[in-house]
C-alpha positions in Angstrom: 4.5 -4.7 24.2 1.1 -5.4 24.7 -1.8 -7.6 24.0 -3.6 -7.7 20.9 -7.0 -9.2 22.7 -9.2 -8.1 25.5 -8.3 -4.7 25.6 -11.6 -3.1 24.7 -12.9 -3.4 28.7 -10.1 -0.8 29.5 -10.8 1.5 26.7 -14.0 1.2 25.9 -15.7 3.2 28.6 -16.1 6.8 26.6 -18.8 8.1 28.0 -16.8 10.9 30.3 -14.9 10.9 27.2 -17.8 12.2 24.8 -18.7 15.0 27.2 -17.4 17.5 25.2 -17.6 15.6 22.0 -16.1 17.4 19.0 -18.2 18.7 15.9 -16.0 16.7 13.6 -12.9 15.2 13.5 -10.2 14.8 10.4 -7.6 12.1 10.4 -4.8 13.3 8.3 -2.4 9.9 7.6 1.3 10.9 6.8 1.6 8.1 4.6 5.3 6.4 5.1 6.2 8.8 8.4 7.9 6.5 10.7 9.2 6.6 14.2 12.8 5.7 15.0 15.5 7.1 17.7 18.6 6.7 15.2 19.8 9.7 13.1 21.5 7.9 10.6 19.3 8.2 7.8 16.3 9.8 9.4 14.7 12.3 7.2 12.0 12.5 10.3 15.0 13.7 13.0 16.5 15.6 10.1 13.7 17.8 9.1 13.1 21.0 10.4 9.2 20.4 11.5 8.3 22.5 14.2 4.5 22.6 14.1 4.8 19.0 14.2 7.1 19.2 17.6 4.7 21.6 19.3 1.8 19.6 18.4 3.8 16.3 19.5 4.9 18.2 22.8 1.5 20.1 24.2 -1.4 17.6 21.9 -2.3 13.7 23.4 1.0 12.0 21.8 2.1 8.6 21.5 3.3 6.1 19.6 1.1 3.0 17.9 2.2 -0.2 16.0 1.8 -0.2 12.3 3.2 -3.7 11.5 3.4 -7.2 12.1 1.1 -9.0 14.1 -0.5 -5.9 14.4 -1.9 -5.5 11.7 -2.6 -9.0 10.7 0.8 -9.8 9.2 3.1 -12.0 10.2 5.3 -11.5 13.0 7.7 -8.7 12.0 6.4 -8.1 8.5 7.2 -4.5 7.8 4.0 -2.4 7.8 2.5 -1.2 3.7 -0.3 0.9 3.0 -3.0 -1.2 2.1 -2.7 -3.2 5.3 -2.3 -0.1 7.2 -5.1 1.7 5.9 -7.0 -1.2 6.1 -6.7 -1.6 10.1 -7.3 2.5 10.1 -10.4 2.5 8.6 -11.7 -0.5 10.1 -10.6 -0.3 13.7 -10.0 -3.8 14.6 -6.9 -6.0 13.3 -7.3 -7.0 9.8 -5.9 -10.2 8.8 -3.9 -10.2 5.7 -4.0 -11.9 2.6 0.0 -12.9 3.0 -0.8 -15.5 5.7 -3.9 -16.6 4.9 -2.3 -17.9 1.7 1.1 -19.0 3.4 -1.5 -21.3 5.6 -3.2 -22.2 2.6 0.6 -23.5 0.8 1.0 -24.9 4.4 -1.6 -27.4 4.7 -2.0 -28.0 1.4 -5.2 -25.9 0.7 -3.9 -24.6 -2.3 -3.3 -27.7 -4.1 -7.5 -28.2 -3.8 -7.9 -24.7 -5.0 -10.8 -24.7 -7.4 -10.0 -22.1 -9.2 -6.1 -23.5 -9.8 -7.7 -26.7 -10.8 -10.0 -25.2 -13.3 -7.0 -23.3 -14.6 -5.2 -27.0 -14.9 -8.4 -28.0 -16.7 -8.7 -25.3 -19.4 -5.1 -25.2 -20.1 -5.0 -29.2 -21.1 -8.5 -28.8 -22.6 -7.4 -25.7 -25.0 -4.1 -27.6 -25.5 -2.8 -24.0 -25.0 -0.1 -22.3 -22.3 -0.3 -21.7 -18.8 1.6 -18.4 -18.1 2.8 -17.3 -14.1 3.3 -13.4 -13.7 4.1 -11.4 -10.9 6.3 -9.4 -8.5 9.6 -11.6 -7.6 10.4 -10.4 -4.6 10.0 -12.0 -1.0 8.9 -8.6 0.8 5.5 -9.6 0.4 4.1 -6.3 0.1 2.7 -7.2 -3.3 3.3 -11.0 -3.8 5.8 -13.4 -2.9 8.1 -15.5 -4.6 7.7 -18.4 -2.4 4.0 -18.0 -4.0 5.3 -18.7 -7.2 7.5 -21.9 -6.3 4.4 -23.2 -4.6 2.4 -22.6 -8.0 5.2 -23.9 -10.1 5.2 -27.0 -8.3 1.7 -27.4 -8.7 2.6 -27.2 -12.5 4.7 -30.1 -12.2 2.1 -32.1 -10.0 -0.8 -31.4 -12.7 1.4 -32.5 -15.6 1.7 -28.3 -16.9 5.0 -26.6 -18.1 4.4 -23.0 -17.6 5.9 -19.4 -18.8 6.8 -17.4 -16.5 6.7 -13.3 -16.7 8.9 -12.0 -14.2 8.3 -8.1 -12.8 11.1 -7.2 -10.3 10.8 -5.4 -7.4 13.9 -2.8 -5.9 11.6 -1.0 -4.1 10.1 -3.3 -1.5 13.8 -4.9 -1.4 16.9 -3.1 -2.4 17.5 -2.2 -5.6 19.9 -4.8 -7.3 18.0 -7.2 -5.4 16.7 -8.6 -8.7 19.7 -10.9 -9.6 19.4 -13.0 -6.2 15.9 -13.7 -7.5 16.4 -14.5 -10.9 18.9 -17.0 -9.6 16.5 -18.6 -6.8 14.1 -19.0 -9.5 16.2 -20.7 -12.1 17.2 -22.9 -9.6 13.8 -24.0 -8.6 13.0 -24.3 -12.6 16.3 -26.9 -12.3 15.3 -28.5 -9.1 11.2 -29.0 -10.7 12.7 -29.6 -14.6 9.8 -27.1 -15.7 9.7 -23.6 -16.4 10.9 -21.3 -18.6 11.4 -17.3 -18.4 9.5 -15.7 -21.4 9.6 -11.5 -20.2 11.2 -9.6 -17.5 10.3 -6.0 -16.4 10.5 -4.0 -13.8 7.2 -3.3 -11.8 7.4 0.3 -12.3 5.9 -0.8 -15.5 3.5 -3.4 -15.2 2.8 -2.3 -11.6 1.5 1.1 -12.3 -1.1 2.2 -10.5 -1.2 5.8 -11.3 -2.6 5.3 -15.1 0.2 5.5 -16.4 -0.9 3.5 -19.7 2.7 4.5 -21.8 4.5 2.3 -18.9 1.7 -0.5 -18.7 1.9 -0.3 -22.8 5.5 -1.6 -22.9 4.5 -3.6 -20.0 1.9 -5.8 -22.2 4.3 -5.5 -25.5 7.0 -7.6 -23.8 4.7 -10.4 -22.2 2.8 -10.5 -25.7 6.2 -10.9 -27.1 6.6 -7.4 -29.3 8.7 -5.4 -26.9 12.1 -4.0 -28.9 14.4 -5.0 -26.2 15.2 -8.4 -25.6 16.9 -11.2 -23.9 18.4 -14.5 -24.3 19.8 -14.9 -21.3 18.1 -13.1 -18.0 21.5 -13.4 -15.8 23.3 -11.9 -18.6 20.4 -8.7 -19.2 20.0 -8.3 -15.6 23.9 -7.6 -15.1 23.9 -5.5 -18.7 21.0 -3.3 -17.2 23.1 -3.0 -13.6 26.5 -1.5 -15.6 23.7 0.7 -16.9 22.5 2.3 -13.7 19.0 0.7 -14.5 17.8 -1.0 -11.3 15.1 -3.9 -10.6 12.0 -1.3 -10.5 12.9 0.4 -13.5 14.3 -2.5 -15.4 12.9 -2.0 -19.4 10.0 -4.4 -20.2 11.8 -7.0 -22.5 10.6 -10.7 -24.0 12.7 -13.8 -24.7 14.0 -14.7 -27.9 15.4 -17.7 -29.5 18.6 -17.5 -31.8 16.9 -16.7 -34.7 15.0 -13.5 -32.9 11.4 -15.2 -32.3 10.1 -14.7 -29.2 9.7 -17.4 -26.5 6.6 -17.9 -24.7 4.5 -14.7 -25.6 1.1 -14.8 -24.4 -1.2 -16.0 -26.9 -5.4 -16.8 -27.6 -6.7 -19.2 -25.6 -3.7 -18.9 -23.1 -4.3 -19.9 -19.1 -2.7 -16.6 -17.1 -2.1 -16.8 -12.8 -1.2 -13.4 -11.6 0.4 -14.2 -8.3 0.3 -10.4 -7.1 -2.1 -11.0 -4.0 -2.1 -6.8 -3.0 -4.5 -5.3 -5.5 -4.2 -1.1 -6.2 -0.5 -2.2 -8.7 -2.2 -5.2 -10.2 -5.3 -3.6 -11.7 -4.1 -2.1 -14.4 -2.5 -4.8 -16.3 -5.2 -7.6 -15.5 -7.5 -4.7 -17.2 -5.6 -4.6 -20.3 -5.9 -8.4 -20.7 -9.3 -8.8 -19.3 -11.7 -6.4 -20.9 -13.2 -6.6 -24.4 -13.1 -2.8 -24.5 -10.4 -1.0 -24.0 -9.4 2.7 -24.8 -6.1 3.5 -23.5 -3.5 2.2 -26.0 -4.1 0.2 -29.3 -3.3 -3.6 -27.5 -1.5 -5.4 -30.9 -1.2 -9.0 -31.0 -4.4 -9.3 -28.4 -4.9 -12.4 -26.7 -8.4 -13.6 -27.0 -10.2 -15.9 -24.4 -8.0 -16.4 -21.8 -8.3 -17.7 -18.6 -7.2 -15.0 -16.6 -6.8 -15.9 -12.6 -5.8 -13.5 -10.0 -4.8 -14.9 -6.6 -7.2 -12.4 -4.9 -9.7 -10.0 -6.4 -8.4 -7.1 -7.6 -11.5 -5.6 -8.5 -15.2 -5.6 -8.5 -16.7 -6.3 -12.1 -12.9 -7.4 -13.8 -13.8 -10.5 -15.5 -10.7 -12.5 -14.1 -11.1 -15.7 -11.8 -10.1 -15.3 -8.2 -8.4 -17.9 -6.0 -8.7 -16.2 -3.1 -12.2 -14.1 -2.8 -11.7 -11.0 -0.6 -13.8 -11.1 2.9 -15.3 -7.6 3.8 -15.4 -5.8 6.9 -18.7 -6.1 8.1 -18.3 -2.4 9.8 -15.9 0.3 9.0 -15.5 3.4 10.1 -16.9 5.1 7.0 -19.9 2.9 6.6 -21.1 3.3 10.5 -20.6 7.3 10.0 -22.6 7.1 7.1 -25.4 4.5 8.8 -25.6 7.5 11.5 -26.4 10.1 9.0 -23.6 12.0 8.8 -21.7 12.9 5.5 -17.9 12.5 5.2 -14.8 13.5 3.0 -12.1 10.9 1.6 -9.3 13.0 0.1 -5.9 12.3 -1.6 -3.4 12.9 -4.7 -3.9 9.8 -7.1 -0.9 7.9 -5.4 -3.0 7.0 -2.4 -6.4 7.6 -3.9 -7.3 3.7 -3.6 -6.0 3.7 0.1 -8.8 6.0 1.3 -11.2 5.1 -0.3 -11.5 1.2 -1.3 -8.6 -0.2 1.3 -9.8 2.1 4.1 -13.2 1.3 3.5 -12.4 -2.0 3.9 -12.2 -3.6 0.4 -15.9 -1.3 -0.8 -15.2 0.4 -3.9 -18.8 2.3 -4.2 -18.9 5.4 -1.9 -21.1 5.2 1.2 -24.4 7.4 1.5 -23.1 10.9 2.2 -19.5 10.0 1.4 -17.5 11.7 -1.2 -14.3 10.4 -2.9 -11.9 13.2 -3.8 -8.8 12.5 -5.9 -6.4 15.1 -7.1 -4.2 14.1 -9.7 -0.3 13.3 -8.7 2.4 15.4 -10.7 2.9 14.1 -13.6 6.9 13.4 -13.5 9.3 10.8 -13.6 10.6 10.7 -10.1 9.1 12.8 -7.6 12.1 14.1 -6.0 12.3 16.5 -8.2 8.3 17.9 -6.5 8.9 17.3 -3.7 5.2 19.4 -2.7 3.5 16.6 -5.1 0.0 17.7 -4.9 0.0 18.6 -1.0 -0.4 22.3 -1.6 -4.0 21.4 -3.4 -4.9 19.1 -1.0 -4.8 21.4 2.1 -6.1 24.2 0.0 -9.4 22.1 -0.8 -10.2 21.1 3.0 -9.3 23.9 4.4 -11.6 25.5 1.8 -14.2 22.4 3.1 -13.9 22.9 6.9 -14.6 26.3 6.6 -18.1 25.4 4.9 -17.9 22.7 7.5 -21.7 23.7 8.8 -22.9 24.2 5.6 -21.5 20.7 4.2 -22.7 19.0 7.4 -19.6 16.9 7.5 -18.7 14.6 10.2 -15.5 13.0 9.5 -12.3 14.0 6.7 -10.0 11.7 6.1 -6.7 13.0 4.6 -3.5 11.1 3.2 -0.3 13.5 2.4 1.8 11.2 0.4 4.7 12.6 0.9 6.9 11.0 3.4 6.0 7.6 1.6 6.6 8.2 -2.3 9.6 10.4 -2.0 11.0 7.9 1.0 10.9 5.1 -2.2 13.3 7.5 -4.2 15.7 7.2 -1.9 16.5 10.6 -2.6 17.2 12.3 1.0 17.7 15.8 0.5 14.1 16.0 -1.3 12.6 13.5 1.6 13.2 16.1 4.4 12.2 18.9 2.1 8.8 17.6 1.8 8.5 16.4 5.7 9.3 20.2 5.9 6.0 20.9 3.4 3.9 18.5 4.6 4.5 20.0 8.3 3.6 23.4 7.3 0.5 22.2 5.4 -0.6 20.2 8.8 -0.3 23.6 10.6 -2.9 24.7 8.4 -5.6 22.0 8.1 -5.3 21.8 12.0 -5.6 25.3 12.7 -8.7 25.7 10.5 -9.7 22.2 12.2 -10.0 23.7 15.6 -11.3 26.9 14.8 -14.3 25.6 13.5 -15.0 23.3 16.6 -13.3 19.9 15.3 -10.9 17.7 16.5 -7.5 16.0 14.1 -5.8 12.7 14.4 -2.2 13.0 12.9 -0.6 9.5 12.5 1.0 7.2 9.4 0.1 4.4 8.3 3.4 2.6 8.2 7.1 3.6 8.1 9.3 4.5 5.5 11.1 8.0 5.5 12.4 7.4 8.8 15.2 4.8 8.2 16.9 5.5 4.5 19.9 4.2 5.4 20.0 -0.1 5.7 21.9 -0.3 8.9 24.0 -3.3 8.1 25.1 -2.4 4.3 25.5 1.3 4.9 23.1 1.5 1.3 20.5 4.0 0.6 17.0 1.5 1.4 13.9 2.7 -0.1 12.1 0.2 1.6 9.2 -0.1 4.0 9.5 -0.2 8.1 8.5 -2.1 11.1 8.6 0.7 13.1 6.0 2.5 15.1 4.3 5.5 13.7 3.4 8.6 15.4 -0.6 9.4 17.1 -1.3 12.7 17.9 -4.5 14.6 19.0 -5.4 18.1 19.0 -8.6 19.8 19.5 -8.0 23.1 20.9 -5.3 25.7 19.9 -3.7 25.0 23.5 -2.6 21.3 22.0 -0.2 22.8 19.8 0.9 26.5 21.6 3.7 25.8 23.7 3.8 27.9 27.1 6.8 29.7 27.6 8.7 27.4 29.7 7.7 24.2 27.9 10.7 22.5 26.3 9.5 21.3 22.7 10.8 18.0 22.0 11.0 16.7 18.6 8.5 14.5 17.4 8.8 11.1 18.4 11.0 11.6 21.1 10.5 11.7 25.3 8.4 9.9 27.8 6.1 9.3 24.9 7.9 7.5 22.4 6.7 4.4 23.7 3.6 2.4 21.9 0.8 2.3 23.3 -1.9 1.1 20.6 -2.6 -0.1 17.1 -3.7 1.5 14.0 -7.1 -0.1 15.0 -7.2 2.1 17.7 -7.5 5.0 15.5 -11.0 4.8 14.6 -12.5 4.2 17.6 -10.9 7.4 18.9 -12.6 9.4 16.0 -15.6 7.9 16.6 -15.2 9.1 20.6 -13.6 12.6 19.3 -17.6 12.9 18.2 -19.5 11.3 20.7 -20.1 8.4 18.7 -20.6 4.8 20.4 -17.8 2.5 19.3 -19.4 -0.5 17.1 -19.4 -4.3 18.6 -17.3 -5.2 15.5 -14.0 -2.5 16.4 -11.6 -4.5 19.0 -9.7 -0.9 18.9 -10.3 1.5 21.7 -10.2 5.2 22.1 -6.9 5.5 22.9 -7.7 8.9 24.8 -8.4 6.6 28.0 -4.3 5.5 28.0 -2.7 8.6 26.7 
């Protein structure tokens, strides 16, 4: 381990470094690729990736730390995308919503919120509901349930009985997972003597982020109270959907009803709604469908008018909700400084991870930068992935290869790159079709780095967190779809040497030898592009240019 602080005096010194400065440099993120020495369940170990070895062996390799503390989380918080993405493109360690709020329930902050108090306000003043929704789930990736006790018992303190609309998780915690919750919560509903479940679902619906508007549909019919499945009793249609092989995440959007079939606690006119979800890319799409006057993607029946819609952070910028936690910007990323030099740049992904390099890794900026181009490529268009494994990879390295060789003519300066492989199949849990697309994704890399070098550039490969390389829980024996804490690989290659073994070299496999030790932070990784260019490293980046300790 190492310090978080005062470590730019030791790597900050670049100028022997920026010598032979690079025409431009890609970073291509392997979203979800993971670092971790046991076999059991490794999809990394188990793949056959052998430009990856070779660049591991012969390029600058080591390891960095994509969780935790740091990346602003708290201690041992598995690492996410936004977060990691976050600290990429700022290069410094980015604070997290997670903790700031935890602090806030803490020392009682919350409780002077204005934006809670208005929303106590309006809901006596209407003489309407107040409705909680959210992700219950304690991974807090996405929201946390201890989030919703401490809003629930603000309820009961400002006199308010509230609905709540319950999305489970199962992919950020295992899969049946969803039953523990429901039973924590209706024991807290007990212990405050307030509460009441009025719609379950699971958050592949009202969580989509990949505008998916048939899901987000049946999404809003159950909290609105028209879904055709139902409940009475949540224990009793959580176990039902379990005999039924239908797990937390893809539990059917359903809405109380009373004995005589009406439903209970449907979202109505005039209605107070707290979305507890504090990560925003999954909570966008269902705030829109309830916020905005206009909308165009399904026909919204039974449409609540005039609520007072609150989101504990903001999701987006012009979304008419109220925010209880404003977002603080980055005063400097690494996009924004390339494009305040001049230069132009290319952010590209499939839509999975189209938000994480642009908005998150921009550092919360949803407009594009002077000379900065957003490009998304549509995500297949299936069920579960497993069964495309390649997802949209192929047309991804096919467009910046197609880019780099125009490289002069386009007068870019930086590409950033996020193969979402490892990360979206890893949440399938589906192992044979993890390793097949590691295998992809590792001859696609041979490709955008070879075409990288030969036009005078310079590539970062790293993740942004883990996933892929632990899909086996270690203590239940069960498949886990779930985030890591482990480190994630950091390699740099600018010459065709830095991936060409010589004949007596030993290869290793990546991740493993004398340097599969950490050594840095994702916020490390842009202030070694920025170096990889000859560009001075801004006041505002604690990271260094990790090519001075590798």
């Amino acid at each position: 381990m190492f310090g978080l602080f005062n470590r730019k005096e030791n790597g900050k010194s670049t100028s022997k470094l920026q010598v032979n400065a690079k025409e431009f440099v890609v970073l291509l993120i392997l979203d979800g690729f993971g670092i971790h020495p046991d076999p059991e369940g490794n999809t990394v170990l188990a793949a056959k990736t052998p430009f990856l070895d070779r660049a591991w062996t012969c390029g600058k390799s080591t390891l960095i730390n994509a969780s935790g503390t740091y990346v602003g989380m708290p201690s041992e918080e598995d690492g996410n995308s936004e977060v990691g993405h976050l600290n990429l493109g700022a290069g410094q360690v980015v604070y997290q919503t997670l903790p700031m709020i935890n602090d806030a329930i803490s020392t009682h902050e919350l409780d002077s919120n204005t934006t809670l108090k208005e929303a106590f306000t309006e809901v006596k003043k209407r003489g309407t509901n107040l409705h909680l929704t959210g992700v219950l789930s304690a991974a807090g990736v996405h929201g946390h349930i201890k989030h919703l006790f401490s809003l629930m018992e603000l309820c009961k303190a400002n006199g308010v009985n509230p609905y709540i609309h319950v999305m489970l998780d199962g992919r950020d915690t295992p899969p049946k997972d969803g039953f523990l919750y429901l039973t924590k919560l209706n024991q807290k509903i007990n212990e405050l003597g307030i509460g009441k479940i009025a719609s379950m679902q699971g958050r592949f619906y009202g969580m989509d982020r990949d505008s998916r508007w048939e899901r987000v549909k049946l999404a809003y019919d159950a909290m609105v109270g028209l879904s055709a499945e139902t409940f009475q009793d949540e224990i009793v249609a959580i176990q039902s959907a379990y005999a039924q092989n239908e797990t937390d995440q893809f539990f059917k959007p359903r809405c109380r009803v009373d004995s005589a079939g009406k439903p209970v606690g449907p979202i109505r006119s005039n209605d107070v709604v707290i979305f507890w979800n504090f990560r925003e890319d999954r909570a966008r799409e269902l705030t829109k469908v309830f916020v905005l006057k206009e909308f165009e993607h399904f026909v919204r029946r039974d449409f609540p008018e005039n609520l007072y819609f609150a989101t504990m952070t903001g999701y987006e910028e012009g979304v008419p909700a109220h925010v209880i936690f404003p977002p603080k910007k980055i005063k400097k990323s690494l996009a924004s400084y390339i494009s305040e030099k001049g230069f132009n740049q290319l952010h590209i992904s499939e839509t999975e991870k189209n938000m994480h390099v642009t908005y998150f890794f921009n550092g919360g900026v949803e407009a594009a930068h002077a000379g900065e181009e957003f490009f998304n490529i549509p995500s297949p268009k299936v069920e579960n992935y497993a069964t495309v494994p390649e997802m949209s990879s192929r047309i991804i390295t096919d467009e910046v290869v197609k880019r780099i060789r125009a490289i002069k003519e386009r007068k870019l300066k930086f590409i950033v790159i996020n193969f979402a492989n490892p990360d979206m199949l890893g949440h399938t849990g589906d192992i044979p079709a993890i390793i097949k697309g590691n295998e992809i994704v590792d001859g696609l890399t041979e490709e955008i780095a070879k075409a990288t070098v030969s036009m005078g550039g310079a590539i970062i490969i790293t993740a942004d967190h883990g996933n892929c390389e632990s899909m086996i829980d270690r203590v239940t024996k069960e498949i886990d779809i779930s985030h890591t804490n482990n480190p994630v690989p950091m390699i740099i290659l600018s010459d065709e040497k830095d991936f060409t073994p010589t004949p007596d070299m030993k290869v290793l496999k990546i991740g493993t030898g004398a340097n599969a030790q950490a050594t840095g932070l994702l916020a490390d990784v842009a202030p070694t592009c920025l170096g990889l260019v000859g560009l001075d490293i801004p006041d505002s980046m604690t990271g260094v240019d990790l090519r001075s300790v590798i």
